[in-house]
C-alpha positions in Angstrom: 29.6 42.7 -5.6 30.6 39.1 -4.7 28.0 36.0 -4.4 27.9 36.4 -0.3 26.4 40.1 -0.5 24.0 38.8 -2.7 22.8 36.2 -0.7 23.0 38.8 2.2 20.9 41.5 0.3 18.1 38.8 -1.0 17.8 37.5 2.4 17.4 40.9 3.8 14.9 41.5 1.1 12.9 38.7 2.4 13.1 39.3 5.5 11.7 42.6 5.3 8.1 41.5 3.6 7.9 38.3 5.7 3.9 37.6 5.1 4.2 38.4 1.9 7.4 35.5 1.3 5.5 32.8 3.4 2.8 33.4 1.3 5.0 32.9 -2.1 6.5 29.8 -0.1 3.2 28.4 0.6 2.1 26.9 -2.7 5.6 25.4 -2.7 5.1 23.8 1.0 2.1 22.3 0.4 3.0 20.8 -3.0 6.2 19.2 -1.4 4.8 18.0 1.4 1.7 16.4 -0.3 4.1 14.3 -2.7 6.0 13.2 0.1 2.7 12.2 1.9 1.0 10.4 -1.1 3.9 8.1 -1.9 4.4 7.5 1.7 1.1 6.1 1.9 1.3 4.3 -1.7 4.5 2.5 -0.7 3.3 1.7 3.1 0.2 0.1 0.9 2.7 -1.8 -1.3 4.8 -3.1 1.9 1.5 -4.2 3.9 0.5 -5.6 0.6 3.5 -7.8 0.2 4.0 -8.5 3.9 0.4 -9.9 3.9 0.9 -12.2 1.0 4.0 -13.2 2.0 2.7 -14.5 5.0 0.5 -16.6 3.2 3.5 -18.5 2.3 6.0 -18.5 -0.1 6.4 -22.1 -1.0 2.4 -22.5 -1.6 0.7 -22.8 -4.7 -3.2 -21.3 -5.3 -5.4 -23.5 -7.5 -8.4 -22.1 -8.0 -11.1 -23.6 -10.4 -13.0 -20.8 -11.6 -15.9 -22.2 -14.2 -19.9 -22.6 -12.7 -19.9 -25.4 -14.6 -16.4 -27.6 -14.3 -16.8 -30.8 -12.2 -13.6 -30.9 -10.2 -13.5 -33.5 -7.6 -11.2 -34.5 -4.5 -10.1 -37.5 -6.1 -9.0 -35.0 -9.5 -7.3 -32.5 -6.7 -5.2 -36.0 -5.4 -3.8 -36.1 -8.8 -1.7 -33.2 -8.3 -0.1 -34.5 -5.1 1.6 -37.5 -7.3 3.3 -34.1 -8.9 7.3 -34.4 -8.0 8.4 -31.5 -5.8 4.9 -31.1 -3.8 5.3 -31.9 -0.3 1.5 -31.9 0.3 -2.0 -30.6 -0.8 -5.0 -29.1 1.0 -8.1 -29.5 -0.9 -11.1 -26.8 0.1 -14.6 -25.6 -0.3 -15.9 -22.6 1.0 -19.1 -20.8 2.0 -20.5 -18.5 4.7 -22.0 -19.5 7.2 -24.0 -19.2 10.8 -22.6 -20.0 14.1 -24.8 -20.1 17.3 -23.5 -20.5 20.9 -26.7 -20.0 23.3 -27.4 -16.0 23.0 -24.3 -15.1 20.7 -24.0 -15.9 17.2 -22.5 -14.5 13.9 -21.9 -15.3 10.3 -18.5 -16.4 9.7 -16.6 -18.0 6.8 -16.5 -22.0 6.5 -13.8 -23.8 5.4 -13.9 -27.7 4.9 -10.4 -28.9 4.3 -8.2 -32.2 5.4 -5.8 -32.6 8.0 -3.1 -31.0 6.0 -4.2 -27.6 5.8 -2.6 -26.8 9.2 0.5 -27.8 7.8 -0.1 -26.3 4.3 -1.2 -22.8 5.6 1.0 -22.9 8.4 -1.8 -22.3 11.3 -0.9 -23.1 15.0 -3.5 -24.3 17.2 -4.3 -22.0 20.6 -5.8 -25.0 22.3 -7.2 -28.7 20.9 -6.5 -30.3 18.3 -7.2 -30.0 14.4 -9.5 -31.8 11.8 -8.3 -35.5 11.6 -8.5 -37.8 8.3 -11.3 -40.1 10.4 -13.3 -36.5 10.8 -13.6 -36.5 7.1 -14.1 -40.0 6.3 -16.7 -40.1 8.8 -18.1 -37.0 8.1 -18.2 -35.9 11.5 -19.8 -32.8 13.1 -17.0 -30.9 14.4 -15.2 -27.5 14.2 -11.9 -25.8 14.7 -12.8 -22.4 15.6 -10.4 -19.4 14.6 -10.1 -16.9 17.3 -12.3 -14.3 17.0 -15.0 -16.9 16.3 -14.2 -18.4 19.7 -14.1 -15.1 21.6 -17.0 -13.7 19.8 -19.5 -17.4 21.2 -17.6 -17.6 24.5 -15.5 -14.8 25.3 -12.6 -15.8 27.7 -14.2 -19.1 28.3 -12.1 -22.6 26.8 -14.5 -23.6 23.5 -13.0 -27.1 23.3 -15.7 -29.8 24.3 -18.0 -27.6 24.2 -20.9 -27.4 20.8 -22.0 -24.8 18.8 -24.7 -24.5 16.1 -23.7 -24.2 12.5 -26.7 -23.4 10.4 -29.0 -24.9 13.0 -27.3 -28.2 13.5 -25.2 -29.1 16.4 -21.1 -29.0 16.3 -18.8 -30.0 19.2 -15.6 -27.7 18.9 -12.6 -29.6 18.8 -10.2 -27.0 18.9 -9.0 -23.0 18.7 -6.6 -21.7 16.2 -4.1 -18.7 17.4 -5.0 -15.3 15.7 -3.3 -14.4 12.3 -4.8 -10.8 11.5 -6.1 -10.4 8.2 -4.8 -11.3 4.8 -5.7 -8.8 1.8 -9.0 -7.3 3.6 -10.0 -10.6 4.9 -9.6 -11.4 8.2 -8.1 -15.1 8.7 -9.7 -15.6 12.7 -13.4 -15.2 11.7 -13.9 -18.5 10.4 -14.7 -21.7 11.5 -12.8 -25.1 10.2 -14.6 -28.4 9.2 -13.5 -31.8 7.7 -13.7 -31.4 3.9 -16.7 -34.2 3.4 -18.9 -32.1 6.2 -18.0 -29.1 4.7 -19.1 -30.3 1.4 -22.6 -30.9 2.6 -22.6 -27.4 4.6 -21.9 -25.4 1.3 -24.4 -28.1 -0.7 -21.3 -29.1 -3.5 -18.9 -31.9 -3.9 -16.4 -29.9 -5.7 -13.5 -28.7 -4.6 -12.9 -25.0 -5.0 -9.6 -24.0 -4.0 -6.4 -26.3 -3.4 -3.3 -25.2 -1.6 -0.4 -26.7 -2.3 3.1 -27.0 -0.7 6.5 -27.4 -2.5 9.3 -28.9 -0.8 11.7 -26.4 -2.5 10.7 -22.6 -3.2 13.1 -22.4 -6.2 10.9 -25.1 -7.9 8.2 -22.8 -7.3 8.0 -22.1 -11.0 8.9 -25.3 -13.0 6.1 -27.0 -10.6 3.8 -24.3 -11.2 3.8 -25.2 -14.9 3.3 -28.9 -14.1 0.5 -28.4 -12.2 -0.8 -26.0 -14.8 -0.5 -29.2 -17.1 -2.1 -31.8 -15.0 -5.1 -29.2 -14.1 -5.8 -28.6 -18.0 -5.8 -32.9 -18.7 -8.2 -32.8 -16.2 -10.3 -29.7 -16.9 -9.9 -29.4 -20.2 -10.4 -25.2 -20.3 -7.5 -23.4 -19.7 -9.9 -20.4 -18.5 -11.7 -22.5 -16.0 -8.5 -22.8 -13.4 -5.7 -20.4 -12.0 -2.2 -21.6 -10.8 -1.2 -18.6 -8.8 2.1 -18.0 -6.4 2.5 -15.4 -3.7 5.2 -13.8 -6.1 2.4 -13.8 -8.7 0.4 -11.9 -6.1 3.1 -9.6 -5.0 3.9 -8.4 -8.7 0.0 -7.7 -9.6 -0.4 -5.8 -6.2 3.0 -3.9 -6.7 2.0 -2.7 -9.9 -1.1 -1.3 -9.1 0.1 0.4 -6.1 3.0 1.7 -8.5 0.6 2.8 -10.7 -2.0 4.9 -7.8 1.6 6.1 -6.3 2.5 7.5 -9.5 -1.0 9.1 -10.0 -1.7 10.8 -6.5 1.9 11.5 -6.5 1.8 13.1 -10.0 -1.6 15.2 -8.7 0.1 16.1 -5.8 3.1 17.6 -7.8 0.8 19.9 -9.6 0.9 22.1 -7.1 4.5 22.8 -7.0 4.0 24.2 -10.5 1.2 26.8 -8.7 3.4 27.1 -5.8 5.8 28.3 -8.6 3.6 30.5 -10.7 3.2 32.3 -7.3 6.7 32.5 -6.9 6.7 34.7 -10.2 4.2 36.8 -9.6 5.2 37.9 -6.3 8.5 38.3 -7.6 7.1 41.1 -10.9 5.5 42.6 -7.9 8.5 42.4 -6.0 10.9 43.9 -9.0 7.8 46.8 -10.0 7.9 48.1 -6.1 11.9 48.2 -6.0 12.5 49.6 -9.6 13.9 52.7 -8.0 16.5 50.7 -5.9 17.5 48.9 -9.0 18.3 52.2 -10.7 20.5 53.3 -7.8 22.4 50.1 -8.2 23.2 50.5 -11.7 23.7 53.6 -12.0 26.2 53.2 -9.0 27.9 50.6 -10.7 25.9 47.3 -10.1 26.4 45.3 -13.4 23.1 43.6 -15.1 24.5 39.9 -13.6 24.7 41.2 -9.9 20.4 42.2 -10.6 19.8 39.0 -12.3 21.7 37.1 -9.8 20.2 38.6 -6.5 16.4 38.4 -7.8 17.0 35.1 -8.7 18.8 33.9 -5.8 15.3 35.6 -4.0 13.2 33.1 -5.8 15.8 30.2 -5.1 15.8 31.2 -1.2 12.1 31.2 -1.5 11.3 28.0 -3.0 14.1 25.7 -0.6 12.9 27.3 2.3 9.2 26.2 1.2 11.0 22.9 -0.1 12.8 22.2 3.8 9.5 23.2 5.2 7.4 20.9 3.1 9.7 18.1 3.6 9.4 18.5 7.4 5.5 18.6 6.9 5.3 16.0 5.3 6.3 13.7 7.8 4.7 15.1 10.3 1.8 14.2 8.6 2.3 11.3 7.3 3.0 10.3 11.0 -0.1 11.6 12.5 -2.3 10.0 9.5 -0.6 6.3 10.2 -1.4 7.2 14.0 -4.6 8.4 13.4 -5.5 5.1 10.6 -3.4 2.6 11.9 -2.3 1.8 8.2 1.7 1.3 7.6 3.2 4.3 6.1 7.1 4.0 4.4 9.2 7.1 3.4 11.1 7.5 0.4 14.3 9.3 0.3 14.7 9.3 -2.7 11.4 11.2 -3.6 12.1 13.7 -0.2 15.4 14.8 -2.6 13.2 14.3 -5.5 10.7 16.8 -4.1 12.9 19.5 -2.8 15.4 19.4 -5.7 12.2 19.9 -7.7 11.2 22.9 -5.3 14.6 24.6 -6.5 14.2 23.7 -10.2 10.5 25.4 -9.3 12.9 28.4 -7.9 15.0 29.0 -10.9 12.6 28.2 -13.9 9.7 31.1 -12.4 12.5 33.2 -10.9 14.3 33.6 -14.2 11.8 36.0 -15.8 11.4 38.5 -13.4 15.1 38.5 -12.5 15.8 38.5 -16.3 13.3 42.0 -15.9 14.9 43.8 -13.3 18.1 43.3 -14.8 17.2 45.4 -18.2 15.5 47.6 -16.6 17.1 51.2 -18.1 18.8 52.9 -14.7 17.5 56.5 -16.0 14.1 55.5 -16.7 14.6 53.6 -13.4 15.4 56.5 -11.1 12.3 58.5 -12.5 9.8 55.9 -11.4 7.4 57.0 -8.6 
């Protein structure tokens, strides 16, 4: 009997107990198709990740003074702009705070910077004009709005010239930035902008939290990195009490998490190809029990104790890449109709679609070996008496 009857003969077999083999072939579907829609999700995470911090800006540096109790003033941020390589510096402090405009209001987060940060984040204004160097030496009480701010006080209406309350005190609104989405779960148009020196009094400190700084050449990124690492310690004196951080920095620590939760859910998801295979063996003892008297006919008309082996197992092999083709096809259905249904990015990996259904057929052969290896010593005499 050559390999093509044996195919034939298996396949008929299946065909025959149809519930029976969907059933066996439905541990391996959902196990496939679970990986594949695990990992999609863990790399679409990865790659909206990235694509967020990347859009922070790849030639921008992160200082961020992190000790309660470090004085760190404007004048010590202006020391790094004397750095070589820096092309310019935003100096920041932060708070939350909230914004009236007659009936609407809503608490937003305040930013009091210089006139660089438009340049240094790389913002574009919907309609006005930014924070000026006179704002901040003046201390002057106005507000670049970001665009849900300005929708959310005056819907469709043109904020500029018009005044808002911050905290209770009146601020005319200078100008609108254009939307930018959210950054890392923080949305970048809910916010309002101030001049540094007003911003300062709104969040009651002096010092300067966070600095972003521009390099005039991305490969420097690095080398300037350390220099500012340098001047930040001569002027803090605690290494613990500052971060210099890049958005390749970023993009490594969030990759490696991802990696890591990718690995685990797709790892969990995995297990139940193992069950999906364990069914495969059992069905298959029950399948070589109920046909014990064929397999005596066979032998004791001449089929040889491969041609057994080889058709029960080629059953189990059929089994598991039917389930393994199925799963696949599953699985990106449904990892479709999650990103439709979440909005969240999804990305598919080839490589772990081959990964998952050469792992269904390894499934196949491992649990289909036993009972194959059964039915093929089973003794044709004893066979041909079973009932």
């Amino acid at each position: 009997m050559n390999g093509l009857q044996t195919l034939k003969m298996a396949l008929k077999s299946i065909k025959a107990n149809k519930i029976r083999s969907f059933l066996t072939m439905l541990g391996i579907i959902i196990g496939v198709s679970s990986v594949i829609v695990m990992v999609a999700i863990g790399q679409g995470s990865t790659k909206e990740i990235q694509d967020q911090i990347g859009s922070l800006g790849t030639k921008v540096l992160t200082v961020t003074v992190t000790g309660s109790d470090v004085t760190y003033k404007e004048a010590d941020a202006e020391q790094i702009q004397v750095i070589d390589g820096i092309e310019e510096i935003a100096p920041t402090v932060s708070g939350r705070v909230m914004v009236k405009k007659e009936k609407n209001s809503t608490q937003v987060s305040m930013i009091g910077t210089t006139s660089s940060y438009l340049n240094v984040r790389d913002l574009q204004l919907q309609s006005g004009r930014f924070v000026a160097d006179l704002d901040h030496e003046n201390h002057s009480k106005i507000a670049v709005l970001g665009s849900d701010t300005a929708q959310t006080l005056f819907g469709l209406g043109d904020p500029v010239g018009e005044y808002i309350k911050v905290n209770g005190t009146s601020y005319k609104v200078v100008g609108v930035l254009k939307s930018v989405g959210s950054s890392l779960g923080t949305s970048g148009d809910s916010m309002i902008i101030v001049p540094l020196s007003t911003g300062q009094r709104l969040a009651s400190t002096t010092n300067i939290g966070t600095t972003y700084v521009k390099v005039e050449n991305e490969n420097m990124i690095n080398f300037i990195s350390s220099r500012i690492e340098r001047t930040m310690y001569s002027i803090v004196g605690d290494a613990d009490s500052y971060s210099v951080s890049s958005p390749k920095d970023l993009m490594e620590t969030a990759s490696s998490v991802n990696k890591t939760m990718t690995l685990l859910l797709g790892g969990s998801a995995a297990i139940s190809l193992i069950v999906g295979g364990i069914g495969i063996m059992n069905i298959m003892l029950v399948s070589v029990s109920e046909r014990t008297k064929e397999i005596g006919i066979r032998k004791a008309i001449g089929a040889k104790r491969g041609n057994i082996l080889l058709q029960f197992l080629i059953e189990a092999i059929v089994l598991s890449s039917f389930g393994g083709i199925i799963g696949v096809g599953i699985g990106i259905i449904s990892a479709q109709i999650y990103t439709l249904a979440t909005g969240t990015t999804i990305a598919y990996s080839t490589s772990v679609m081959l990964l998952s259904f050469g792992f269904s057929l390894l499934v196949g052969v491992v649990f289909g070996v036993f009972p194959a290896n059964k039915a093929s010593k089973l003794d044709p005499i004893q066979a041909l008496r079973y009932e």
